[in-house]
TIVEXVEX-650235 format. One line per 4 residues: their letters; for each residue x, y, z of N, C-alpha, C, O. Coordinates in Angstrom, 2 decimals. Example, Ala and Ser with C-alpha at 12.3 -4.5 7.8 and 13.67 -1.06 7.14 Angstrom:
// residues 2
AS = 13.19:-5.69:7.80:12.30:-4.50:7.80:13.20:-3.30:7.80:14.24:-3.32:8.46 ~ 12.85:-2.25:7.08:13.67:-1.06:7.14:12.90:0.03:7.87:13.41:1.14:8.04 .
END
This chain:
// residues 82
XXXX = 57.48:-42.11:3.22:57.29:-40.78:2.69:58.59:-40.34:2.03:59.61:-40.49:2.69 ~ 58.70:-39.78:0.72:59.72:-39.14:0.25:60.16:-37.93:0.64:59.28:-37.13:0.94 ~ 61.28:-37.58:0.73:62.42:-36.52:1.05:60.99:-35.06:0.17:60.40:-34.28:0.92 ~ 60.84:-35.05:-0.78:59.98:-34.20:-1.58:58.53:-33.89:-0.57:58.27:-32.75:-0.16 .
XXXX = 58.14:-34.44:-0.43:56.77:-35.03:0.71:57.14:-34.30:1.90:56.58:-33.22:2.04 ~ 57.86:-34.60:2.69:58.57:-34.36:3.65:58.55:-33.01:3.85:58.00:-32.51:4.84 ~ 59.29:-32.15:2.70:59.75:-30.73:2.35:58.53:-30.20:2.44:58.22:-29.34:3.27 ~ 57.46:-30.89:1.22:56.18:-30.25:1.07:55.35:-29.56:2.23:54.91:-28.41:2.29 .
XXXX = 55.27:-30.58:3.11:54.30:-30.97:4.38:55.41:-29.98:5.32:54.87:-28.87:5.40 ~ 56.46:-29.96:5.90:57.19:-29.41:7.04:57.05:-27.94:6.15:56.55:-27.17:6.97 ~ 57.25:-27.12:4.76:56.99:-25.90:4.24:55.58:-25.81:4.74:55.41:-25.39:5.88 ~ 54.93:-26.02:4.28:53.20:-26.07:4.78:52.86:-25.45:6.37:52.20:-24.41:6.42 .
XXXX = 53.37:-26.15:7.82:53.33:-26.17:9.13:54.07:-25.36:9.05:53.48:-24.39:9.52 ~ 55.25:-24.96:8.69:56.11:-23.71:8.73:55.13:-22.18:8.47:54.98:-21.24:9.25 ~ 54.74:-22.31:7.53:53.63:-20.93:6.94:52.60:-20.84:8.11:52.37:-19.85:8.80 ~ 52.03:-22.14:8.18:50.71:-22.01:9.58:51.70:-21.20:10.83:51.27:-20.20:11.40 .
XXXX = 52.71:-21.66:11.06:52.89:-21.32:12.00:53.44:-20.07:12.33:53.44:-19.63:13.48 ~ 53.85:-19.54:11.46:54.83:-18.20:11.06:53.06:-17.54:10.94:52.88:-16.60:11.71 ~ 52.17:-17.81:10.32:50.48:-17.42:10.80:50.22:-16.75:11.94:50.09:-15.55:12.19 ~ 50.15:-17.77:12.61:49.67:-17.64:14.12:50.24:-16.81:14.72:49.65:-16.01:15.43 .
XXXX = 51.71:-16.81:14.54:52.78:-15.53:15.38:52.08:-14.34:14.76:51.38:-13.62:15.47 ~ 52.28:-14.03:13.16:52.39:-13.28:12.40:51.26:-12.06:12.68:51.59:-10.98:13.16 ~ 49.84:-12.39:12.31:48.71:-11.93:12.25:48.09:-11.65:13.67:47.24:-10.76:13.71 ~ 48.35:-12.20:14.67:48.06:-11.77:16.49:48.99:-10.35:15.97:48.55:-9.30:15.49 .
XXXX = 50.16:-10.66:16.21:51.01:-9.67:16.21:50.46:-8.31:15.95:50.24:-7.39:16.74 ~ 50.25:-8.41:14.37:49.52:-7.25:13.60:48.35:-6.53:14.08:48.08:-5.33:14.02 ~ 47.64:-7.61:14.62:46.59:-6.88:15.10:46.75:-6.09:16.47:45.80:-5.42:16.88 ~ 47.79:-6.17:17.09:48.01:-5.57:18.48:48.82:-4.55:18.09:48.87:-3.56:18.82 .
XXXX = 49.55:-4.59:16.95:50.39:-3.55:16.61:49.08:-2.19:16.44:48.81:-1.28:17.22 ~ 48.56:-2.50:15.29:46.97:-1.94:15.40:46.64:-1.22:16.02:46.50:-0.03:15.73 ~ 46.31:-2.02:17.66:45.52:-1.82:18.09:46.20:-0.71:19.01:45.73:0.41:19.24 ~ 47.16:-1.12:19.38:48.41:-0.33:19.95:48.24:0.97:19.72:48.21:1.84:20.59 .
XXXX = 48.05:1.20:17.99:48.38:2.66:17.63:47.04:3.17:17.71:47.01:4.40:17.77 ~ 46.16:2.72:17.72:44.54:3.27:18.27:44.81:3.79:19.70:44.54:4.91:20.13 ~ 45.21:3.08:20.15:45.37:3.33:21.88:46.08:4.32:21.80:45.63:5.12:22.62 ~ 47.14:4.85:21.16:47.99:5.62:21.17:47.22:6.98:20.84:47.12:7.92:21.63 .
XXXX = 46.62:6.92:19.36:45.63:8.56:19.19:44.98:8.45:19.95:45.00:9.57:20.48 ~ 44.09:7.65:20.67:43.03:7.65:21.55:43.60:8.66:22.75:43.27:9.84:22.85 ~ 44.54:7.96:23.65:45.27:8.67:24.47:45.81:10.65:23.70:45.66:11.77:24.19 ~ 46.06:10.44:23.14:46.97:11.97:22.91:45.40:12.64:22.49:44.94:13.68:22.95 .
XXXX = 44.67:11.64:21.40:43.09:13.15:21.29:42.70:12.93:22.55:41.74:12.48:21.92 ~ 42.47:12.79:23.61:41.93:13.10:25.47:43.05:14.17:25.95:42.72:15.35:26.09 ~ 44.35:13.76:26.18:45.41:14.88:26.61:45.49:16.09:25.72:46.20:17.06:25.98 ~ 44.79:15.99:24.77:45.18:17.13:23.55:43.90:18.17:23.80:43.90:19.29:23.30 .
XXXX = 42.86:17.72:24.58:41.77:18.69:24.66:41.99:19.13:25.84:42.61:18.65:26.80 ~ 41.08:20.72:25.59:41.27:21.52:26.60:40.26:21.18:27.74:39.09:20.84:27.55 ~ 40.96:21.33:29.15:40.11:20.70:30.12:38.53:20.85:30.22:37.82:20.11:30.90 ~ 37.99:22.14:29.29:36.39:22.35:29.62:35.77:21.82:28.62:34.55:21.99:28.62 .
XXXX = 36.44:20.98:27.39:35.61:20.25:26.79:35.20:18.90:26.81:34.40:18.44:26.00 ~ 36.00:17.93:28.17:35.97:17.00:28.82:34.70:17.43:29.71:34.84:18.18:30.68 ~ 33.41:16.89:29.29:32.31:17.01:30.08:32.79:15.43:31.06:33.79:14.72:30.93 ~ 31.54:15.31:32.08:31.92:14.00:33.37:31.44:12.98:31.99:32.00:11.95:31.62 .
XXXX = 30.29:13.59:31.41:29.40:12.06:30.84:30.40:11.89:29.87:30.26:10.79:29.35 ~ 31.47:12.58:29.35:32.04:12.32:28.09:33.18:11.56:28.49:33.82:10.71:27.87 ~ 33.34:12.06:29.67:34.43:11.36:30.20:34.14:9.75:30.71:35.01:8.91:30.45 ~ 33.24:9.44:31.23:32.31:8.36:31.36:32.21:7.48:30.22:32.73:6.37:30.08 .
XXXX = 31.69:7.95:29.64:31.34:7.41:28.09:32.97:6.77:27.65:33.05:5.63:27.19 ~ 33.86:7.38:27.79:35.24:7.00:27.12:36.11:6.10:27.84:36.89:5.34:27.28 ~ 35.95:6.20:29.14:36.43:4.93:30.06:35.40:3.76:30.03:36.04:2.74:30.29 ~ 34.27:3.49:29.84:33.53:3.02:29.78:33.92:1.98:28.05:33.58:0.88:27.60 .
XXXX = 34.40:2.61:27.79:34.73:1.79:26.02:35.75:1.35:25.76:35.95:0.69:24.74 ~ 36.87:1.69:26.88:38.06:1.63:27.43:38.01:0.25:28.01:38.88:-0.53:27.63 ~ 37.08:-0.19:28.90:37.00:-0.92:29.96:36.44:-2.44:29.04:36.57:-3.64:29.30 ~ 35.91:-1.83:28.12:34.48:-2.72:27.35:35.29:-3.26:26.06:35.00:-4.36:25.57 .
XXXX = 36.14:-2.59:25.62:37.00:-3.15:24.79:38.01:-4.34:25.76:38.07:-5.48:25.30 ~ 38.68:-4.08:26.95:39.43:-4.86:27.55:38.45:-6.24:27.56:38.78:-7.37:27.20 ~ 37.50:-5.91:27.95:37.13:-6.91:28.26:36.98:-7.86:27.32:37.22:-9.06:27.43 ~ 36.58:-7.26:26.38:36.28:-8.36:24.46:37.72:-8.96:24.35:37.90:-10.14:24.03 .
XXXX = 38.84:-8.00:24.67:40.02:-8.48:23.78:40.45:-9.91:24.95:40.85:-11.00:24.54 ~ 40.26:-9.60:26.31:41.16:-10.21:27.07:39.68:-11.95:27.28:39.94:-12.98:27.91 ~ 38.71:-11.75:26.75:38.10:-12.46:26.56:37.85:-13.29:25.40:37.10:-14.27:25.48 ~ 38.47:-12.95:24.31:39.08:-13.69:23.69:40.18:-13.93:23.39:40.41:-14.50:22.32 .
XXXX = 40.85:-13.67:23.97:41.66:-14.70:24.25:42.14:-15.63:24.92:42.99:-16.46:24.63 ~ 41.35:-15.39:26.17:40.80:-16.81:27.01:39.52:-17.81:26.52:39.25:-18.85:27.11 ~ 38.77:-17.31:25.31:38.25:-18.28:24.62:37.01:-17.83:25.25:35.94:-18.37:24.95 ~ 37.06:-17.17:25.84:35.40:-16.51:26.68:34.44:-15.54:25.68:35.00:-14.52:25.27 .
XXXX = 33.31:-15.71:25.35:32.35:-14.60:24.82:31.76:-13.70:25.72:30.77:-14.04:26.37 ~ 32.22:-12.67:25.80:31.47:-11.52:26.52:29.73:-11.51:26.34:28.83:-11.58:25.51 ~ 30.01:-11.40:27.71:28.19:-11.18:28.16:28.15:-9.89:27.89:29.02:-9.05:28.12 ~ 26.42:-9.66:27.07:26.08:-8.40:26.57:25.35:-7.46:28.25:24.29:-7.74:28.81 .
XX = 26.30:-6.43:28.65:25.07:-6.34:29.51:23.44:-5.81:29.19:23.20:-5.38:28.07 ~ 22.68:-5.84:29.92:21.31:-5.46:29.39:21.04:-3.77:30.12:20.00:-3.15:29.89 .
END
């Protein structure tokens, strides 16, 4: 293999791999700042517009998102419940 070849191919695996770091990253940065308004619009309302079911409803999506994210990335597909 030539010195040129060489460069080509090791630039190439360099980009994939600077990828893989790159784009996870981003998306947690993301997701991060969702979590972040999510949190402050709940603390930002006044306590009597937190009904139980609303409150329910929002831990519940809380819980249901963990589960998608931390399931894939153990390579697992979340079961739909019925």
């Amino acid at each position: 293999m030539s010195t040129l070849e060489t460069a080509v191919v090791f630039t190439a695996v360099m980009f994939v791999l600077s990828g893989l770091i790159v784009l996870p990253a981003h998306l947690c940065n993301d997701t991060l700042a969702e979590a972040q308004n999510a949190v402050e619009d709940v603390l930002s309302r006044e306590e009597d517009d937190m009904s139980p079911e609303g409150l329910n409803t929002f831990f519940t999506g809380i819980s249901e998102n963990y589960r998608m994210i931390y399931g894939a990335l153990l390579g697992e597909v979340p079961d739909e419940e019925e």
